[in-house]
C-alpha positions, 0 to 999 in steps of 0.5 A: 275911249267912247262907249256904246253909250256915248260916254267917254271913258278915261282909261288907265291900265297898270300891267306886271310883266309876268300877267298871263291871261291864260291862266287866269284860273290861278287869280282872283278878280276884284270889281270896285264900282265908285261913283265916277270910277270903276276899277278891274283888278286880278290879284296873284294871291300866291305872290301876294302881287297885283298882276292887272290894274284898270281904272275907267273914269268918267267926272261927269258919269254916277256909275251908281246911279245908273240902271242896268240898261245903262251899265250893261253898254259898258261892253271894254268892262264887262269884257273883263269878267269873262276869264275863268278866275279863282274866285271874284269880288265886288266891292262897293264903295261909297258912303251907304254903310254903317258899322255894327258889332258882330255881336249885335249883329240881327240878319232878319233886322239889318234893314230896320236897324240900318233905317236908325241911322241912314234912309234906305234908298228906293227899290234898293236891298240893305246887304252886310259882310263882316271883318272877322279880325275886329269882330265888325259887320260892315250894313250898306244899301245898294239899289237893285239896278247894282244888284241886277248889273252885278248878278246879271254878269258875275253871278258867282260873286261875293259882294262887300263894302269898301269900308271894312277893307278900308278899315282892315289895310289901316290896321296893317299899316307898316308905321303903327297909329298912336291913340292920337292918330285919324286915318282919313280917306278922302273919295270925290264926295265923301271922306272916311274917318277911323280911329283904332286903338287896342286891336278895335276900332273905336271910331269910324264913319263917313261924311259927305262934303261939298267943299274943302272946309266940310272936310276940315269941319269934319276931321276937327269935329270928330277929333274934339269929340275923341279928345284928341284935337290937341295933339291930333295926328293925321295919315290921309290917304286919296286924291290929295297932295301936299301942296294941296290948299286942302292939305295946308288947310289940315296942316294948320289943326295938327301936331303931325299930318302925313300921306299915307303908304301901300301895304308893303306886304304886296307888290305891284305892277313897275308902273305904279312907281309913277302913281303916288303911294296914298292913291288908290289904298283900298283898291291896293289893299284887296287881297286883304278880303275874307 
C-alpha cells in the first residue's frame, strides 16, 4: 500500500466473521504505535474476543520518530479512529519506560525521577499508568509530536505503556512460571526481561540491542544477577523461531526454553491460526487493560 507520503506499507488484516462496523458502539478500540509497526485493534469485550486485527509496517520507517505533519498522511490509519467506540486506547510500546512501585509513586517528581534512571528525550513529556493487580506505575517518555498526533485524532484516549500490559499477560499465562523462569519479549530493537514470583514482579526491564549476542549477553546477565543461571527456564515470546540461530543460541544456556502461547482466556479471529502463537502477545493481550 503506497501512502500520501510516499511510504510503502505492509498491511495485514486479521478479521472475525461475526465483525459489525455498525456496531462499532459495543467495542473497544486499541491503537499500538511501535517503531516500525503500528497495529489497529477493536476488541469485543463482552466475549472477551478480538473481532479486527490490522498491522501497517514498514522496516525502513520509525513511526516514533516522525513529526505530526508526517503521521497525520497516514490517512488508511487515521481512517480507523473514526467509528464511535466504547472506549479507546493507545499503547506505546517501546524501550522509554521504567517501573516504580505504587508506593513511591510522586506525580509532581515522575520526570526527575525518571532522569535518574533514562535521559529525557527533547520537546517530549514523562506520563505514567499504573498496574493496579501488582501495585506497579509503569513512567515512559513520549515526544509531544506523539502526543500531537494522538490528541489531535483521539482525543479522548487513555494512553499506557506496553510494558505493564506485557508484564499483566505474563502473570496470567495458562502454564505457571517457576522461580527459575524469565519471560522474554523480543521487539525489533529492543528486548523485555521479567521475572515474577509470589503475585510480584521481582524483576523487569528493557535493553536495546544491535545483534543476536546482545540479546544472549542480556538474558545470561540478568539471569547470574538473580542466581537462577544454573537452572534458567525461558518462555520467549516475538519474532522468533526454533529454528532460529538466535534461539539455538539460548538453547545452548538453558535447562528448559519454549515459545510462549496467547492468552486462552480470549479468542481470535480463524486466521490467526496461521500466525504462530508467540507473535503478537502483548497486542493479543489488550483486553487485559485497566
Amino acid at each position: 500500500m503506497q501512502t500520501e507520503n510516499n511510504l510503502s506499507l505492509q498491511t495485514k488484516h486479521y478479521i472475525d466473521s461475526d465483525f459489525n462496523e455498525e456496531s462499532s458502539f459495543r467495542y473497544q478500540y486499541f491503537l499500538i504505535l511501535a517503531q516500525n509497526e503500528i497495529l489497529s485493534i477493536v476488541a469485543d469485550e463482552q466475549l472477551n474476543r478480538i473481532v479486527s486485527f490490522k498491522s501497517f509496517s514498514n522496516n525502513a520507517a520509525s513511526f516514533l520518530d516522525m513529526n505530526y505533519d508526517q503521521l497525520k498522511l497516514f490517512t488508511e490509519i487515521t481512517d480507523q479512529f473514526t467509528p464511535n467506540y466504547k472506549s479507546k486506547r493507545v499503547i506505546i510500546a517501546d524501550d522509554n519506560a521504567i517501573l516504580v512501585p505504587d508506593s513511591l509513586n510522586n506525580i509532581v517528581e515522575s520526570e526527575a525521577y525518571y532522569q535518574l534512571n533514562r535521559r529525557i528525550k527533547l520537546n517530549s513529556q514523562v506520563l505514567y499508568n499504573k498496574l493496579n493487580i501488582l501495585n506497579t506505575v509503569s513512567l515512559f517518555n513520549i515526544r509531544n509530536e506523539i502526543l500531537k498526533f494522538i490528541r489531535f485524532n483521539i482525543p479522548t484516549a487513555d494512553i499506557m505503556h506496553q510494558s505493564l500490559l506485557f508484564i499483566k499477560a505474563c502473570s496470567l499465562l495458562d502454564e505457571p512460571v517457576t522461580e527459575n523462569t524469565l519471560c522474554i519479549n523480543i521487539h525489533n530493537e529492543f528486548i523485555e526481561i521479567l521475572q515474577l514470583g509470589d503475585n510480584q514482579i521481582n524483576y523487569y526491564n528493557n535493553f536495546r540491542f544491535d545483534s543476536q549476542t546482545d540479546i544472549t549477553y542480556y538474558i545470561l546477565a540478568v539471569a547470574e544477577q538473580l542466581n537462577i543461571s544454573k537452572n534458567l527456564h525461558l518462555v520467549i515470546f516475538g519474532a522468533i523461531e526454533v529454528n532460529d540461530s538466535q534461539y539455538l543460541m539460548l538453547k545452548k544456556y538453558c535447562t528448559k526454553i519454549a515459545l510462549g502461547k496467547r492468552l486462552s482466556k480470549f479468542t481470535f479471529p480463524a486466521d490467526f491460526s496461521n500466525m504462530p502463537a508467540h507473535f503478537y502477545f502483548t497486542a493479543s493481550s489488550v483486553l487485559l487493560c485497566e
